[in-house]
C-alpha positions in Angstrom: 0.0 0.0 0.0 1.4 3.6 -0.8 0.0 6.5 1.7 1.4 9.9 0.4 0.8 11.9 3.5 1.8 14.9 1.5 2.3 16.3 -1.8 3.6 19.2 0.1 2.8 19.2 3.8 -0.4 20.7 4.2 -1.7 18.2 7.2 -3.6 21.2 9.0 -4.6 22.4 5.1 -1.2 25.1 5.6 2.2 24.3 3.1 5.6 25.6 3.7 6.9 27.8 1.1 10.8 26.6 -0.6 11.6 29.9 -0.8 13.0 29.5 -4.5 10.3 30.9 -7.0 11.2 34.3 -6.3 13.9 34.4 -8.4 13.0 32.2 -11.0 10.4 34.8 -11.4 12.8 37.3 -12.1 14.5 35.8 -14.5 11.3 34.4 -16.7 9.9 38.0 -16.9 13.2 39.0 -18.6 12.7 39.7 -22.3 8.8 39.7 -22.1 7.4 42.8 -23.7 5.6 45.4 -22.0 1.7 46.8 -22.2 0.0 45.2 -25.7 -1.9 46.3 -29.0 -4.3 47.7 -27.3 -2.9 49.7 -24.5 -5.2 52.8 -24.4 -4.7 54.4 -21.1 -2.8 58.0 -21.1 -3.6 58.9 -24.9 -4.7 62.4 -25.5 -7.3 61.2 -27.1 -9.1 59.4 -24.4 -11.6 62.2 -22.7 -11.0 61.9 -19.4 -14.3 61.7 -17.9 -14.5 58.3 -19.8 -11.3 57.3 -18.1 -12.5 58.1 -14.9 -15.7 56.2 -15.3 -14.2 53.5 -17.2 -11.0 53.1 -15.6 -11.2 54.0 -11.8 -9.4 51.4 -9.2 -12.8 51.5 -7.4 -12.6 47.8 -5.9 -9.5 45.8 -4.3 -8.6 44.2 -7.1 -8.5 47.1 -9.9 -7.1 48.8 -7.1 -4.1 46.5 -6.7 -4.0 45.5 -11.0 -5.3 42.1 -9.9 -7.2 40.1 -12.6 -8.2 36.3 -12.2 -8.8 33.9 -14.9 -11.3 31.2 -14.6 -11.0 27.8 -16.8 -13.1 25.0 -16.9 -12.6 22.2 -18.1 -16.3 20.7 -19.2 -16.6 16.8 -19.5 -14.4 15.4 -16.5 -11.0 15.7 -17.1 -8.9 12.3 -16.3 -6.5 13.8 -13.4 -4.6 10.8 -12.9 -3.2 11.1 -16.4 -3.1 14.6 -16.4 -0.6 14.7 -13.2 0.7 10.8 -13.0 1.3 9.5 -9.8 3.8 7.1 -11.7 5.2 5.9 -7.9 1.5 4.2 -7.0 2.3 0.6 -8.2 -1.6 0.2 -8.1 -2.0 2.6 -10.9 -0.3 0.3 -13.4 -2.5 -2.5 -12.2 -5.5 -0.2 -12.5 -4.8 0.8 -15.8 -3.1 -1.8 -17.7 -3.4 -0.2 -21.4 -3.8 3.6 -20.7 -1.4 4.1 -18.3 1.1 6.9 -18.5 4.7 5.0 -18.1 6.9 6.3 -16.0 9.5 6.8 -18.5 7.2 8.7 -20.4 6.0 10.9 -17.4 7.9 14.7 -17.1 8.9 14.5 -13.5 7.9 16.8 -11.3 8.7 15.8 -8.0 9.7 12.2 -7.9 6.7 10.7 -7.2 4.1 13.0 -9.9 5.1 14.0 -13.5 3.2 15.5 -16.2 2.0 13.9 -18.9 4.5 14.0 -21.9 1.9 16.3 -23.7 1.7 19.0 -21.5 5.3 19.6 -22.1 4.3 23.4 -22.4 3.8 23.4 -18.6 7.1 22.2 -17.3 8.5 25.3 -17.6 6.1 27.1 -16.0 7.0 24.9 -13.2 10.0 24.8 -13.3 10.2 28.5 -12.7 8.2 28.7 -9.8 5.2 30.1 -12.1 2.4 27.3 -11.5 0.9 24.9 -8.8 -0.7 22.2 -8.7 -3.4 20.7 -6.4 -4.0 17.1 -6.4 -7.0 14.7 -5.1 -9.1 18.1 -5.5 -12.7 18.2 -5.8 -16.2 18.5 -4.8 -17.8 16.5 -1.4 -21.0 16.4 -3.4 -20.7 12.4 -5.0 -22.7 13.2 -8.1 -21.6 11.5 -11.3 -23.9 13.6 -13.9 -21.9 15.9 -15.8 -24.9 18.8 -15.4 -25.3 18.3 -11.7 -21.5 18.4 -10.6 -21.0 21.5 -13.1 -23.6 23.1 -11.7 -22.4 23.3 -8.3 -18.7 23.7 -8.9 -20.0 27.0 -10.7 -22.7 27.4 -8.4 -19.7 27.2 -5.7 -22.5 25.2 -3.7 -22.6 21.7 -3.9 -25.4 19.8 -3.3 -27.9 22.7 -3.7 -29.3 23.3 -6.9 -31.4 26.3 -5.3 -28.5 29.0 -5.4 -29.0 31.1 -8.1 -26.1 33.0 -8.6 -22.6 31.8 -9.4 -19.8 32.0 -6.8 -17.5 34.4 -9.0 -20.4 36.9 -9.2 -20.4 36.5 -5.2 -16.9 36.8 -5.0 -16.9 40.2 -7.2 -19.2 41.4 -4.9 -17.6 40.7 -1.8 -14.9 43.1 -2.8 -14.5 46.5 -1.1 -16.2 49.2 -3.5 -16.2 52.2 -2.9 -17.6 53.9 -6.3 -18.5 53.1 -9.9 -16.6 50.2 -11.1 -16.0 49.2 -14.8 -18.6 48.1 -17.1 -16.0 45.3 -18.1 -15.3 44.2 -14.7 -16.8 40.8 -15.5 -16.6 38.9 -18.6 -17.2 35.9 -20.3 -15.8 34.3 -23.6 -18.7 32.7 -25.3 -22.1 33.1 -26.2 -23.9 33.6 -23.0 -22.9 34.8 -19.2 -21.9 31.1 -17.7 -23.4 30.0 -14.4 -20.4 31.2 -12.8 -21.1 34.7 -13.3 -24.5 34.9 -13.4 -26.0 36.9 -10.6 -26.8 40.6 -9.2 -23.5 41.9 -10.7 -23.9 42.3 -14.4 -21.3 40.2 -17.0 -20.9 40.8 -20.3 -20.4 38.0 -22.3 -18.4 38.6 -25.6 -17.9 36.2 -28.6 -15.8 37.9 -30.8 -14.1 40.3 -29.5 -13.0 41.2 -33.7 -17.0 42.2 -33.8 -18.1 42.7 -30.8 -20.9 40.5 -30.9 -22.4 39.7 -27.1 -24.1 37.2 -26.4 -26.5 36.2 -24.2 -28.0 39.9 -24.0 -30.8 39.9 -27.0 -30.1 40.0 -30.9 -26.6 40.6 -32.6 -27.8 43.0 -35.2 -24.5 45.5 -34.7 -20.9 45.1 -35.1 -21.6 46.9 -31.7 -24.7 45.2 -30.2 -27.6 47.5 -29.2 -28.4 45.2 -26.2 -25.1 45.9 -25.1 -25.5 49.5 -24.7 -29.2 49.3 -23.2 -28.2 46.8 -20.8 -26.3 49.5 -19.1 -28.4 52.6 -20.2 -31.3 50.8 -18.4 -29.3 49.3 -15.2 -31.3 50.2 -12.1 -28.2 48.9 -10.0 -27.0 51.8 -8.1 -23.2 51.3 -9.0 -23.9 51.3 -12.8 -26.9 53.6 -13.1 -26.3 56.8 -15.4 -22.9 54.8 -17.0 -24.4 53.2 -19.9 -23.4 56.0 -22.5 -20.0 56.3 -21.2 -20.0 52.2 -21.3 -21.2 52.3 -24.7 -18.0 54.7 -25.4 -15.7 52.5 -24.0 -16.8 49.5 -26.4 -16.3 52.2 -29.6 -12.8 52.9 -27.9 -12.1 48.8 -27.7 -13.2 48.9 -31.6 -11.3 51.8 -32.8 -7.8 49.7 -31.8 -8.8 47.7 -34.2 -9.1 43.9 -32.5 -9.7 42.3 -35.5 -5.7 42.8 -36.0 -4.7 42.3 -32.5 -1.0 41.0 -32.3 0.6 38.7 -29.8 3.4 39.4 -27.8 6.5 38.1 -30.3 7.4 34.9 -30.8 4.0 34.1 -29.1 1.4 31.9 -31.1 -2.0 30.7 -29.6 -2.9 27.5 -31.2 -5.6 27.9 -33.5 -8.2 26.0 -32.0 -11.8 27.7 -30.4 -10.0 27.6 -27.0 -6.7 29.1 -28.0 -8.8 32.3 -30.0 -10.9 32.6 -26.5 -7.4 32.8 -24.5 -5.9 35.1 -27.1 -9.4 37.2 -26.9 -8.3 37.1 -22.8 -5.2 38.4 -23.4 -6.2 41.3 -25.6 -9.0 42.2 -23.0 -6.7 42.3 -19.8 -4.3 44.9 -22.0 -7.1 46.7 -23.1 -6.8 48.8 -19.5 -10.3 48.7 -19.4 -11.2 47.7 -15.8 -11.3 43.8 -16.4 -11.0 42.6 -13.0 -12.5 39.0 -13.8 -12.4 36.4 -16.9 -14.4 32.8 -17.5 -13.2 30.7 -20.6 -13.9 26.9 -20.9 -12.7 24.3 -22.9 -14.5 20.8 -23.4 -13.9 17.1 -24.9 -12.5 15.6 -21.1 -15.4 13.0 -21.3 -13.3 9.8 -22.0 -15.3 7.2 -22.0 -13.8 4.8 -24.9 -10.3 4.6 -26.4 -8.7 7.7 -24.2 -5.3 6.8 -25.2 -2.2 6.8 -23.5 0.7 9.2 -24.5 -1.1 9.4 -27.7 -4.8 9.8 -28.3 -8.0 11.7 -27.6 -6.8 12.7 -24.5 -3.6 13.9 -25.0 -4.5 15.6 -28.2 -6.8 18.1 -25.8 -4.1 18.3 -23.3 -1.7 19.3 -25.9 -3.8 22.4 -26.9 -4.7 22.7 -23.4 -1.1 23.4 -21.6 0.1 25.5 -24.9 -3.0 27.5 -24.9 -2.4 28.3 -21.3 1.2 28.6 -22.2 1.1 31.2 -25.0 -1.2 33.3 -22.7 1.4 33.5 -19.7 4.0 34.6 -22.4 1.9 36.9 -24.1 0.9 38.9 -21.4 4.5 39.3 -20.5 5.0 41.8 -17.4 1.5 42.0 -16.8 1.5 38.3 -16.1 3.0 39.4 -12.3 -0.5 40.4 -11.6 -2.7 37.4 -12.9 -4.0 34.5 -11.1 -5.1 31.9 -13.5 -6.8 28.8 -12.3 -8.7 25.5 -13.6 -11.3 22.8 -12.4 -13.0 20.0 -14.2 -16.4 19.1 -12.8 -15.0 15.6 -11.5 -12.6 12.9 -12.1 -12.6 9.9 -13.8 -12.5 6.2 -12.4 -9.1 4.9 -11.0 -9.9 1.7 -13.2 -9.8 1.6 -16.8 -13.0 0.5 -18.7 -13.5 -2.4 -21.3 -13.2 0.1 -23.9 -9.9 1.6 -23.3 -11.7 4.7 -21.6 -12.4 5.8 -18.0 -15.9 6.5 -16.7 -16.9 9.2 -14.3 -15.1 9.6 -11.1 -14.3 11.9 -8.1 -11.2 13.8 -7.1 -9.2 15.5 -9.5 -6.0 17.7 -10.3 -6.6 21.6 -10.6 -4.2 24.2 -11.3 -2.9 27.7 -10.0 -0.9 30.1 -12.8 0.4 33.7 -11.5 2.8 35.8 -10.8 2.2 35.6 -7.3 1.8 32.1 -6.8 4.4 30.0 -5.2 4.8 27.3 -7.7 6.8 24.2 -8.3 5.2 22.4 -5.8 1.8 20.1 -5.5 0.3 21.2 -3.1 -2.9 19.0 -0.8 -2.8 15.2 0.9 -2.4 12.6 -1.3 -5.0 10.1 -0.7 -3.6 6.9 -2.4 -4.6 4.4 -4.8 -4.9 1.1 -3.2 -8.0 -0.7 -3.8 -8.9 -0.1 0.3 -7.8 3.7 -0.3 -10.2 4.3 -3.2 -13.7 6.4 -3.0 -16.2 3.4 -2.9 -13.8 1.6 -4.5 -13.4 2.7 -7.9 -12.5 6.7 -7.3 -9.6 8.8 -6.4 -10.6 10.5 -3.4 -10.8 13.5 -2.4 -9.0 15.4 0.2 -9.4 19.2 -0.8 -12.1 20.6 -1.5 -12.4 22.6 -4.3 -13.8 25.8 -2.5 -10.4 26.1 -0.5 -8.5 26.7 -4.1 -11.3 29.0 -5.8 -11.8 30.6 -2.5 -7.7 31.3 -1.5 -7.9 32.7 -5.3 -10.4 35.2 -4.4 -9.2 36.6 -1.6 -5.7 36.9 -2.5 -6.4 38.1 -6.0 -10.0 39.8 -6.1 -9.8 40.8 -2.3 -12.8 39.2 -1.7 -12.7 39.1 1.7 -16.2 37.9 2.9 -15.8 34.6 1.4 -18.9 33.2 3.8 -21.1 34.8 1.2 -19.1 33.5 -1.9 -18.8 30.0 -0.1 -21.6 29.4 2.6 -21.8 27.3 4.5 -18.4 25.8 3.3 -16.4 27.3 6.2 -13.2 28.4 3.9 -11.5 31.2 6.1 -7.6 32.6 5.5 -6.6 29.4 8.0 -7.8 26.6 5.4 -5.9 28.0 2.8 -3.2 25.7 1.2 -1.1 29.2 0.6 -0.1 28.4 -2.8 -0.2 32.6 -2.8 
């Protein structure tokens, strides 16, 4: 039987800190390019009562440059081969023909590696840059894809009567202390995700190149007239009397000229869906234009038959997955110091392989942390084991963090979201559960 107390000590949910990112951190940022395409702020042709309205460091987080990037991964991504405990002699039994071998695995610590298609990651943490988080998950057992999305969005498991989303809640448990940006929130895709949705308003945007958003009423405009009467009617005290100035804003966003937005050099997204909503990300964050908050997701994790092994479905998406991510960190280049970037997947898959070369729904999971604050190079949580008597009723990897601890340590540390009973209730995640990956 293996027992991994730790992946890094974190018995009282608290890990000690190596000390050596710091200057890693240094040295990555060297050669990365400064501001972007579409760096407006301080032109003299910006009125300034619309950078006032459009631009004032009104909350914590706008306050301190702090913007957070949340990634989901829709379909139940296979954590074990994602991050391979390759030292757990029960996961070759487990998996016989899918298994990641270990001399095939990117080491990470001795007992995890990465799989060998996520090479994109390695340096990442390598340089202190990203985290990872093991056996993570929700306590709610659910194995439908709709219910466990639900409340991991929700932030709420087990209660499908919430009706916001916990990074809504978690925007409004900033400190604000006037009118915040119209762009505060925002989602890539066609409609405001359950994440977001709540009293705050989001906008969801699905090409940024025409400003089509979604989600609001008809796309008839390259600039959509729901757009500008979502804000001209708001009733919401905070936004009330904005809506021409927000409407402004998006003509400013247009006059740059997205459509030929360019990356950082040397920097290329791959040209997938998920790598233009990244790319859309990046372009937003160094647009200046108040983005405090960003949602992107990125499906096909449901790998029920012939998942592969160092080839295949899965590694295909995790291939695009870590050099998506990848590209993004480079392109924002300085600015990166002041993103958090983290992902979940709405469960894990079975310890057990399948009779069709797949994995069915599962528990625990791997999630990750990205920023320029965070201390990587470490996997951070208790690892629970994989011995048959170790696994969640028997077929599961189980799980020892709960998923609220990571999204709400992100919060606070990067939003300065500070009641995180409202974004969390009932779920009891104060500054003392935090893993301190930040």
């Amino acid at each position: 039987m293996t027992t991994r107390t730790s992946m890094t000590d974190c018995s009282d949910w608290g890990c000690d800190i190596h000390g050596r990112d710091t200057a890693r951190r240094g040295v990555s940022r060297r050669g990365f390019m400064k501001g972007g395409a579409l760096a407006l702020v301080g032109t003299s042709t910006i009125p300034a009562f619309l950078s006032r309205s459009v631009l004032a460091e009104v909350t914590t987080a706008a306050a301190n440059k702090k913007k957070l990037v949340v990634l989901f991964q829709r379909g139940a991504a296979d954590g074990l081969n994602v991050v391979v405990p390759y030292k757990e002699k029960n996961y070759y039994a487990l998996r016989p023909s899918i298994a990641i071998q270990e001399k095939d695995v990117m080491d990470l610590d001795g007992f995890f590696g990465l799989h060998p298609s996520m090479a994109a990651f390695k340096p990442l943490y390598d340089q202190g840059h990203l985290a990872i988080v093991h056996a993570a998950g929700s306590p709610d057992t659910t194995r439908s894809h709709f219910d466990a999305q639900d409340y991991m969005e929700s932030g709420t498991p087990g209660v499908k009567s919430t009706a916001d989303g916990w990074l809504n809640r978690a925007l409004q448990a900033e400190l604000t202390i006037g009118k915040p940006s119209a762009f505060r929130a925002v989602a890539l895709g066609t409609q405001v995700p359950r994440t977001l949705q709540g009293k705050l308003p989001a906008i969801a945007v699905n090409n940024l190149a025409d400003f089509s958003v979604g989600g609001r009423g008809p796309q008839t405009s390259p600039i959509s007239n729901a757009f500008q009467a979502m804000y001209d009617q708001s009733t919401d005290a905070v936004l009330h009397g904005t809506g021409q100035e927000t409407f402004e804003a998006v003509k400013m966003l247009k006059a740059a000229d997205p459509s030929h937005y360019q990356s950082a050099p040397s920097v290329v997204y791959p040209n997938t869906p998920f790598g233009n909503s990244l790319k859309q990300v990046a372009q937003l964050l160094k647009a200046n234009l108040g983005v405090e908050a960003t949602f992107s997701d990125i499906g096909g994790w449901d790998t029920h038959q012939n998942q592969g092994n160092i080839n295949g479905q899965l590694a295909n998406r995790l291939k695009e997955f870590s050099e998506t991510i990848a590209a993004f960190w480079k392109d924002m280049g300085d600015d990166a110091e002041n993103v958090t970037l983290v992902t979940m997947s709405e469960f894990g898959r079975t310890a057990r392989q399948n009779g069709t070369g797949g994995t069915d729904h599962g528990h625990a999971n791997v999630m990750f942390v990205l920023g320029g604050q965070v201390k990587g190079g470490k996997i951070y949580g208790k690892w629970p084991g994989l011995a048959n008597e170790q696994l969640n009723e028997g077929r599961d990897l189980a799980v020892t963090t709960d998923f609220r601890r990571v999204l709400g340590e992100a919060a606070y540390k990067t939003l300065g979201a500070k009641h995180l009973d409202l974004v969390f209730p009932g779920a009891q995640v104060t500054p003392s559960a935090f893993l301190n990956f930040s």
